[in-house]
C-alpha positions as CSV (number, residue, x, y, z in Angstrom):
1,X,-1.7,28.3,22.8
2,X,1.5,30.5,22.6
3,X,3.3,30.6,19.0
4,X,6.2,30.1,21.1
5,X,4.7,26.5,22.3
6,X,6.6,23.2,21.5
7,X,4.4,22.3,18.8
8,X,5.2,18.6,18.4
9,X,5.0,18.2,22.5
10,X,1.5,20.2,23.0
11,X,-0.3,18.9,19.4
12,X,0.5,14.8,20.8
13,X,-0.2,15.9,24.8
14,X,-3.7,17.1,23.4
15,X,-4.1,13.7,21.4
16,X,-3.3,12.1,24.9
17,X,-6.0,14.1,27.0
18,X,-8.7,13.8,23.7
19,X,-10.6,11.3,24.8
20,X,-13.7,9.5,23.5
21,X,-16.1,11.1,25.9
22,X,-14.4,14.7,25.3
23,X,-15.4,14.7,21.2
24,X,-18.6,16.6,20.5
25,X,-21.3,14.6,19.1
26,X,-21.2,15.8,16.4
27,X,-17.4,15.1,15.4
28,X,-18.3,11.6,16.6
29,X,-21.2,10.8,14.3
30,X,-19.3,12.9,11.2
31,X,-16.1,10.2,12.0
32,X,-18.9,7.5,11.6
33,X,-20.1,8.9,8.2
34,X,-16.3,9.6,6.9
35,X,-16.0,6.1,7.7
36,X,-19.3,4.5,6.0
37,X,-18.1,6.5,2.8
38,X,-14.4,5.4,3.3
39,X,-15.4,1.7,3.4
40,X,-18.0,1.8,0.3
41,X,-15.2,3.4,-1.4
42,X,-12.4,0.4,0.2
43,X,-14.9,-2.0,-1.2
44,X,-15.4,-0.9,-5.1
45,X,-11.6,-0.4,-5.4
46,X,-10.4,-3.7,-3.6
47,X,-10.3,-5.4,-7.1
48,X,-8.7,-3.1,-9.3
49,X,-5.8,-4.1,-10.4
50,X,-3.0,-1.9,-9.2
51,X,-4.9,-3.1,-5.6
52,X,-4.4,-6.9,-6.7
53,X,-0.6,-5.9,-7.3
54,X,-0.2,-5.0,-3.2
55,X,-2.4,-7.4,-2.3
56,X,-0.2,-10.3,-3.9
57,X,2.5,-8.7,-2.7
58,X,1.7,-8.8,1.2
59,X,0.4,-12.3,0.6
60,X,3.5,-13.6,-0.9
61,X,5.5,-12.0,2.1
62,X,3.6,-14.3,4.4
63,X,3.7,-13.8,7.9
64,X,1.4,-13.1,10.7
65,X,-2.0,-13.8,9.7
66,X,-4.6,-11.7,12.0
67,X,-5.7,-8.7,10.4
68,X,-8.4,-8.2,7.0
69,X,-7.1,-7.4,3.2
70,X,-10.7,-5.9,2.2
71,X,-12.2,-7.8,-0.1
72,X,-9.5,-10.8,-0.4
73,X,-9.3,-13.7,1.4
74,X,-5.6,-13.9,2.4
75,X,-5.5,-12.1,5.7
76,X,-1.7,-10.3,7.3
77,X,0.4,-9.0,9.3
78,X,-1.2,-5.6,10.9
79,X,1.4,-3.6,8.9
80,X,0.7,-5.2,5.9
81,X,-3.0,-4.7,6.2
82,X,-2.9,-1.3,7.2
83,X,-0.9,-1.1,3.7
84,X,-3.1,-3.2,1.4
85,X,-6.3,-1.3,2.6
86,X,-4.7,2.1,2.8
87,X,-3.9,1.9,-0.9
88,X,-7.7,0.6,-1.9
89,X,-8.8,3.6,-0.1
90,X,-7.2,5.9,-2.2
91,X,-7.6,3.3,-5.7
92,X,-10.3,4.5,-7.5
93,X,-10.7,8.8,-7.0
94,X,-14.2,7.8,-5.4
95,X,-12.7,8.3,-1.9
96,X,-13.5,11.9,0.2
97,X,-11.0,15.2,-0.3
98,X,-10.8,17.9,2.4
99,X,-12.9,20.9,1.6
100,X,-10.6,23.6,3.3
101,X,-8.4,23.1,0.9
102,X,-10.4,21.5,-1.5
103,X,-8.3,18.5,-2.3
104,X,-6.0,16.0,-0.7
105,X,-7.2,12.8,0.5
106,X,-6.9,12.4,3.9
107,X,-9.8,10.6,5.2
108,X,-8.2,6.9,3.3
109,X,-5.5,7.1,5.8
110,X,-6.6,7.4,9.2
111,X,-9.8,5.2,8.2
112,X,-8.2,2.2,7.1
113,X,-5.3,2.2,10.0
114,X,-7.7,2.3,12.5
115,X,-9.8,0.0,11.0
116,X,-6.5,-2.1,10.6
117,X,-5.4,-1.9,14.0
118,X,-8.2,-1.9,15.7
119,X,-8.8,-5.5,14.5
120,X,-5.5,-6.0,15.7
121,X,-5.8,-4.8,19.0
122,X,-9.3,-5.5,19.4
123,X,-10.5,-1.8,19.5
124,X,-14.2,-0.9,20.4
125,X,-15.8,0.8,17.3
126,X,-15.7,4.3,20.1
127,X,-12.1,4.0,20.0
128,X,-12.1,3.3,15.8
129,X,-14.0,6.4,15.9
130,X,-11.1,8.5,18.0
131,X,-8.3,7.4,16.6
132,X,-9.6,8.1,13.5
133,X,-10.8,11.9,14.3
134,X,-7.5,12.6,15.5
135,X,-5.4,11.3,13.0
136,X,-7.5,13.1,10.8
137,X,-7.1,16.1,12.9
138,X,-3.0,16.0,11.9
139,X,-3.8,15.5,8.5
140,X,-6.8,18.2,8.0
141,X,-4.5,20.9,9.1
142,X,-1.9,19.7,7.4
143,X,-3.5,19.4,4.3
144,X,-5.1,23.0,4.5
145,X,-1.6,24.7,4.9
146,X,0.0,22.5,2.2
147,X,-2.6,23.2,-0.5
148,X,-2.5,26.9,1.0
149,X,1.8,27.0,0.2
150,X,1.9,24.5,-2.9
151,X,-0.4,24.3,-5.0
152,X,-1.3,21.9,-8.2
153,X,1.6,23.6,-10.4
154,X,4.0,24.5,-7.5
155,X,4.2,22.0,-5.6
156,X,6.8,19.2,-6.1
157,X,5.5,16.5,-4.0
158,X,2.2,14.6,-3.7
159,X,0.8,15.6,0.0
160,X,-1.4,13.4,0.4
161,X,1.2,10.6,0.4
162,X,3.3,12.9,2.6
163,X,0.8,14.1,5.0
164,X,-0.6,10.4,5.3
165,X,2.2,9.0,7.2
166,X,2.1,11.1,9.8
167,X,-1.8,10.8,10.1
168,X,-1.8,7.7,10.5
169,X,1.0,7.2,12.7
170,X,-1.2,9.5,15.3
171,X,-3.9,7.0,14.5
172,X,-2.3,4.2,15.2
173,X,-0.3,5.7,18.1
174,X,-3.2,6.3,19.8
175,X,-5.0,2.8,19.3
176,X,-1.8,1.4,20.8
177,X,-1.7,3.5,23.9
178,X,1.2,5.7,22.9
179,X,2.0,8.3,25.6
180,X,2.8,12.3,24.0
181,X,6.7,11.7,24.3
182,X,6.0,8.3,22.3
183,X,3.7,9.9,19.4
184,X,6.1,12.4,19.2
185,X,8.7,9.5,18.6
186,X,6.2,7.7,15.8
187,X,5.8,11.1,13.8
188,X,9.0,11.8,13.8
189,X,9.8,8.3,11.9
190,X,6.8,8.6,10.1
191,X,7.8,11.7,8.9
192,X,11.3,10.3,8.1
193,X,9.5,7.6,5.9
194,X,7.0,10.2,4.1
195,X,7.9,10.7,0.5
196,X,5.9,11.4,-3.1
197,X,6.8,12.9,-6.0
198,X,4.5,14.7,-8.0
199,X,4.8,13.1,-11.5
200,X,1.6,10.9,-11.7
201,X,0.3,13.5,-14.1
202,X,2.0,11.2,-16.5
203,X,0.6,8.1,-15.1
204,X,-2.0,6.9,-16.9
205,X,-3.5,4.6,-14.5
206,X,-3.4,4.4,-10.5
207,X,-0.6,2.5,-9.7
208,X,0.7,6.1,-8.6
209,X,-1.3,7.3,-6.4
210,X,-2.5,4.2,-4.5
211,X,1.3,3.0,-3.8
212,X,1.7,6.4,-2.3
213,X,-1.0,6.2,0.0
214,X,-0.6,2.4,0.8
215,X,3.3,3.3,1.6
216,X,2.1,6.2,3.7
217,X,-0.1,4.0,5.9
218,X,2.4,1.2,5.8
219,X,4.8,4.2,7.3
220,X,2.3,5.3,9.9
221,X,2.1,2.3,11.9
222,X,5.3,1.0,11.2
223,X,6.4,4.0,13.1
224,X,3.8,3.5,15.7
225,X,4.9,0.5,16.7
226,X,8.4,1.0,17.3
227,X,7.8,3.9,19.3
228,X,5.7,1.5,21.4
229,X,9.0,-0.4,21.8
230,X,11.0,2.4,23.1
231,X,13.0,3.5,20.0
232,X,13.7,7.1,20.3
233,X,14.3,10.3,17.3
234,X,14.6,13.6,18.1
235,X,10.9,15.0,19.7
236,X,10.5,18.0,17.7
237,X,9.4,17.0,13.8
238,X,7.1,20.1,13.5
239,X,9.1,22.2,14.9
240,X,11.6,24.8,13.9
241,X,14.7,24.2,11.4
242,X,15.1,20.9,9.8
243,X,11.9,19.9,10.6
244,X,8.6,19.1,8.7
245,X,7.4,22.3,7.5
246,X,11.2,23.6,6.6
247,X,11.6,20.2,4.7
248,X,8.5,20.5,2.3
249,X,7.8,23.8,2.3
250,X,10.9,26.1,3.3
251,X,8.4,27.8,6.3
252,X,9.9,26.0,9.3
253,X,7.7,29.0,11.3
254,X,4.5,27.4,10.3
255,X,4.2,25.1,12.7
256,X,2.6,26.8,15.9
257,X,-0.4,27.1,13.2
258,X,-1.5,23.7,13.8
259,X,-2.3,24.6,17.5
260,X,-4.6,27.3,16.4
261,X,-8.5,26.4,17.5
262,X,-7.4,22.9,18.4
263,X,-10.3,21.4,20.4
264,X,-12.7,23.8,19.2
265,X,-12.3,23.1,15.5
266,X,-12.2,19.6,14.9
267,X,-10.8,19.5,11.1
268,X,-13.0,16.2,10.1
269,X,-16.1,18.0,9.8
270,X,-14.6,19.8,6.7
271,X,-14.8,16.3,5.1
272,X,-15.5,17.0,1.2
273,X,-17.4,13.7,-0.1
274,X,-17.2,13.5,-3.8
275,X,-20.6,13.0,-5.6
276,X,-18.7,11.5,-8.2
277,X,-15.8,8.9,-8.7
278,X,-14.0,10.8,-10.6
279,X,-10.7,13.4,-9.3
280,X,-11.4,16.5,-7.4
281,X,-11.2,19.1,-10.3
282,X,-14.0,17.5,-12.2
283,X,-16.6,17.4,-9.2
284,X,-18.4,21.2,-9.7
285,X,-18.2,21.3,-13.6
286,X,-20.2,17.5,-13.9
287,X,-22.6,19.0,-11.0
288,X,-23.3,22.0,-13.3
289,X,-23.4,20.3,-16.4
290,X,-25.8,17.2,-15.4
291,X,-27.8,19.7,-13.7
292,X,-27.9,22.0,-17.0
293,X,-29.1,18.7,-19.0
294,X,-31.8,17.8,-16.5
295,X,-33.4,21.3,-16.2
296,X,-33.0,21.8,-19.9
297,X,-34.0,18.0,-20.8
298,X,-31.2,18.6,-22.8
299,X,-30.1,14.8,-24.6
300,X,-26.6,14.5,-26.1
301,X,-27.3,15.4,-29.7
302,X,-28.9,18.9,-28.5
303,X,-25.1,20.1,-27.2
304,X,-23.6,22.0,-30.4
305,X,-20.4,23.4,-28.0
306,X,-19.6,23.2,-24.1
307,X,-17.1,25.5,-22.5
308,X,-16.1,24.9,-19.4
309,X,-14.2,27.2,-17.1
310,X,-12.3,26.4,-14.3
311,X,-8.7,26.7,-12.3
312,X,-5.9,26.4,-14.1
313,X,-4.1,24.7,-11.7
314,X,-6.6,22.3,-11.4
315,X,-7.0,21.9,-15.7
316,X,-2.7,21.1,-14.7
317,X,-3.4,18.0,-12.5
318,X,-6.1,17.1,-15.1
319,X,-4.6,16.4,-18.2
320,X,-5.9,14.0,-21.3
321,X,-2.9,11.8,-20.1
322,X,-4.8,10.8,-17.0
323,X,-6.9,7.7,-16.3
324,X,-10.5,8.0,-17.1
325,X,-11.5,8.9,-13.6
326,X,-9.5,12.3,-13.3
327,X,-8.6,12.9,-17.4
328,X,-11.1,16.1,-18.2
329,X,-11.4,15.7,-21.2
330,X,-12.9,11.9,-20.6
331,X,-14.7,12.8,-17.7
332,X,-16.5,15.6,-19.0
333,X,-17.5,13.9,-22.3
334,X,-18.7,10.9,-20.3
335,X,-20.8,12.3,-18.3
336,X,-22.2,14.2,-20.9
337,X,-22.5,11.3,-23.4
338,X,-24.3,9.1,-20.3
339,X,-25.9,11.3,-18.0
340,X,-24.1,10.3,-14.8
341,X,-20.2,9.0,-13.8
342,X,-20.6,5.2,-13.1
343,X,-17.4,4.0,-10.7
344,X,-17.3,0.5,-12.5
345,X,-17.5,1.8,-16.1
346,X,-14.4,3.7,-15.5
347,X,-12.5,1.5,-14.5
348,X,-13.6,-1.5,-16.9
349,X,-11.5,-3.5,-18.8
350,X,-13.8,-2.4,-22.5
351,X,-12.8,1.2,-21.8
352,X,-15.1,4.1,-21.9
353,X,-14.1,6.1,-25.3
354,X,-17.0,5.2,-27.3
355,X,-17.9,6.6,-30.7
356,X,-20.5,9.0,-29.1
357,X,-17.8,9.7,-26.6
358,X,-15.4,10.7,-28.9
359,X,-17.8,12.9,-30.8
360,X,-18.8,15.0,-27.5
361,X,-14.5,15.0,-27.0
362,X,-14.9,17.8,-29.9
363,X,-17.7,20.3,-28.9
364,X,-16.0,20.7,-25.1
365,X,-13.5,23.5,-24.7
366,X,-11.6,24.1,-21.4
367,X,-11.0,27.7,-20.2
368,X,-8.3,28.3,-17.5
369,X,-8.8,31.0,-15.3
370,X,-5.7,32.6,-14.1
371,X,-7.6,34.7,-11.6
372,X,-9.4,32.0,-9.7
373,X,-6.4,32.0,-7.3
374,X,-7.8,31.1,-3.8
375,X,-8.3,27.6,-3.1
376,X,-12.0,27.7,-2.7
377,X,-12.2,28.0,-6.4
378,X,-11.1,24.4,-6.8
379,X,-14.8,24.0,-6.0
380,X,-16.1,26.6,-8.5
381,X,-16.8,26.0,-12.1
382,X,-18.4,28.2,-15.1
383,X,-20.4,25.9,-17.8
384,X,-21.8,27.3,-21.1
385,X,-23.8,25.0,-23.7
386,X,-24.6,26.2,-26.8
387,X,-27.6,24.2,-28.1
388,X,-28.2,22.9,-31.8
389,X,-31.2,25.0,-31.7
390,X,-28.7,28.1,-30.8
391,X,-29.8,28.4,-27.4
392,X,-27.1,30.1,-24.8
393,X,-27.3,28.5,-21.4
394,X,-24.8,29.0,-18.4
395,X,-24.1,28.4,-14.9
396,X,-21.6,29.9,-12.4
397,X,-21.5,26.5,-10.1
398,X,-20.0,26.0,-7.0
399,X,-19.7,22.1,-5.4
400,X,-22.9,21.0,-3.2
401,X,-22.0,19.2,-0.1
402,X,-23.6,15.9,-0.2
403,X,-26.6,14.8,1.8
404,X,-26.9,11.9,3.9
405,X,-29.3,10.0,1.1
406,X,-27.3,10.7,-1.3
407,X,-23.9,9.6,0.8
408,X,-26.8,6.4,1.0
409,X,-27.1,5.7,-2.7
410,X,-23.2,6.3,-3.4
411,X,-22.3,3.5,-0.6
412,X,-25.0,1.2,-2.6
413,X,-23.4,2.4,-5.8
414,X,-20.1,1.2,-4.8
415,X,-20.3,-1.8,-2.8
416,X,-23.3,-4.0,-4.2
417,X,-21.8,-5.1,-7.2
418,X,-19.4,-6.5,-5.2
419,X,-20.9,-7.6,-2.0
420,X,-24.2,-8.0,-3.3
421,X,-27.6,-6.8,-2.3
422,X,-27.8,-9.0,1.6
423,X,-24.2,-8.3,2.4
424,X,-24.3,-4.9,1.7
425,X,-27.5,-4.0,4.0
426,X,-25.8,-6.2,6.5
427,X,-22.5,-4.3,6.3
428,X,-24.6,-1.1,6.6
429,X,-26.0,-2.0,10.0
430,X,-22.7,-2.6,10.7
431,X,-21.6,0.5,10.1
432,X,-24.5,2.0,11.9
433,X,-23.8,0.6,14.7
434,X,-20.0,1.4,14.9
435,X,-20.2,4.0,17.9
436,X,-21.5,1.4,20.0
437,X,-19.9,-2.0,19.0
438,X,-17.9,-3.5,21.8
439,X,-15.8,-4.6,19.2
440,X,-14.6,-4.0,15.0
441,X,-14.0,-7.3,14.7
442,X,-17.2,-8.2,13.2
443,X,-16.9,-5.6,10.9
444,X,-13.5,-5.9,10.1
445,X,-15.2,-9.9,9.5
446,X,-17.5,-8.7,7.3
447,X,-15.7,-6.6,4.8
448,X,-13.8,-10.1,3.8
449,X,-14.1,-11.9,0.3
450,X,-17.0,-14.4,0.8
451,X,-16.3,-18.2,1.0
């Protein structure tokens, strides 16, 4: 497409003409696998409490009662559920980033709307499975050019949270039938919504983060559906002056960027699922390291000194104030200590700094590297251990996309200590099945708090 195109106007006409039957195969059944993790993921985080915190909240507002809180038994309004679900999505750092530019969480978003709506609507899991790959389309490209402009220690906003409104205003605009000059309408008031300052390095739980992301599908559909009633905003959000990419990044000629390879690249199938619940920075240093200990038969007592090396701006959005699941110096010890990163320990109420914990604390040392500059590297990692028997081992590592058994046992993992063994392998068929199911509802039925 010409870089002198109408971006807003061309990017929703394609979204229009992208139908069901027009996605590859392949992009279908990757949508159905971002969406088996996103759910296992919905699932493990639907109690934690900053979750319980929205979740009261949308109950108390009352209303409309038709549409699944995951994991609750209050149901809401469709906004309200998009909201809820949206922010256990994003709860617990177990959810998928994109690999392109190795972080932001987009996957949560789109998911969970369509998911939402579709129950609300009625959808066939096929058009669960569109909507989703286009709003994720918005918010893959998005995501990309963000982390590409700001990164960890520049930026001063959180994109996920900003991208994710208008992601899942395409989602839901396209569930609810919007015409192009409609979804241009709903991103442009999703974009007016999208805030998210970048402070939660201080926050030492989630609360953060999964407000952000709830508030960001909250703004998607809320957009969504007034278009659908005719309100109108100026068409042209990601274009030009004053738009979206002058706003955030001060590049207002970015735009025509989105258009490039658009229906040849489909920017889902650069899903990155994370291996471990724990934030993105951590995933290729744990790989190395638990893979060091199982080559070497290597137990806890045998580490005299760890150094790890990796991005300094991803060491930034890592610090010792974090939460257990994205902390560094916590995540690295832990996994260390205990030979693998368990979701539930994490987050438990005993906390995970045990005495052992605290002891491997002391023998890891974090290296930033300045000249790991391009993005890629927030997948790359350098770990040395130094044995008690003064033995020097080390790996250059680099993250290992995930298999389909092992995308198996995480979902298992996640969701039985929750749902239990029978309602998990029923929710699985479930999900199995989605391309085909006349309707989400049965899903949607399934991934409620039991009686």
């Amino acid at each position: 497409m010409s870089s002198t195109a109408n971006v807003t106007e061309s990017l929703t006409q394609w979204f229009c003409a992208e139908t069901s039957d027009r996605l590859p195969q392949a992009v279908t059944e990757k949508a159905a696998d971002v969406i088996f993790d996103c759910v296992g993921c919905t699932v493990a985080c639907s109690m934690l409490p900053e979750v319980r915190a929205i979740v009261e909240f949308v109950t108390e507002l009352g209303g409309a009662h038709g549409c699944t809180i995951v994991g609750h038994h209050a149901a809401t309004s469709v906004v309200n559920a998009a909201m809820a679900n949206g922010g256990m999505a994003r709860g617990g750092e177990a959810d998928a980033v994109h690999l392109t530019s190795s972080g932001g969480h987009v996957a949560s978003g789109p998911v969970t709307t369509a998911l939402s709506v579709g129950e609300w609507i009625d959808a066939s899991g096929r058009d669960v499975i569109r909507a989703t790959v286009l709003g994720y389309e918005l918010g893959g490209r998005l995501m990309t050019m963000f982390y590409r402009e700001r990164d960890y220690i520049s930026r001063r906003f959180y994109p996920t949270s900003v991208i994710g409104s208008l992601s899942s205003a395409v989602t839901a605009g396209v569930l609810l039938g919007l015409d192009a000059r409609a979804l241009q309408v709903a991103l442009g008031m999703a974009a007016y919504q999208a805030a998210g300052p970048d402070n939660m390095t201080k926050d030492s739980g989630h609360m953060g983060m999964t407000f952000q992301c709830a508030a960001a599908n909250r703004n998607g559909v809320t957009a969504a559906m007034l278009a659908r009633r005719g309100c109108h905003v100026p068409l042209d959000i990601l274009d030009g002056s004053l738009g979206f990419f002058d706003t955030y990044l001060g590049k207002p000629e970015l735009g025509p960027e989105l258009l490039i390879d658009l229906g040849r690249y489909y920017s889902i199938t650069d899903v990155m699922y994370k291996r471990y619940p724990v934030g993105t920075p951590n995933q290729a240093y744990v790989q190395g390291m638990l893979g060091m200990m199982a080559a070497h038969r290597l137990r806890p007592d045998d580490i005299a000194a760890m150094e790890i090396q990796m991005p300094k701006r991803s060491l930034h959005t890592a610090p010792s104030t974090r939460h257990a699941s994205i902390a560094a110096n916590v995540v690295s010890a832990v996994a260390a200590v205990e030979g693998k990163l368990d979701f539930y320990r994490l987050h438990g109420p005993e906390g995970v700094i045990t005495p052992a914990v605290a002891t491997m604390q002391q023998k890891i040392r974090f290296t930033p590297r300045d000249d790991w500059t391009g993005t890629e590297h927030n997948r790359h990692a350098i770990v040395k251990i130094t044995t008690t028997a003064g033995k020097e081992l080390q790996e250059d590592v680099w993250f290992r996309p995930m298999t389909r058994s092992e995308l198996e046992e995480k979902f298992n993992d996640l969701v039985e200590p929750r749902l239990g063994t029978q309602r998990t392998a029923h929710l699985k068929a479930l999900l199995g099945s989605i391309e085909s199911a006349p309707s989400i509802r049965p899903l949607m039925a399934a991934l409620r708090a039991s009686s």
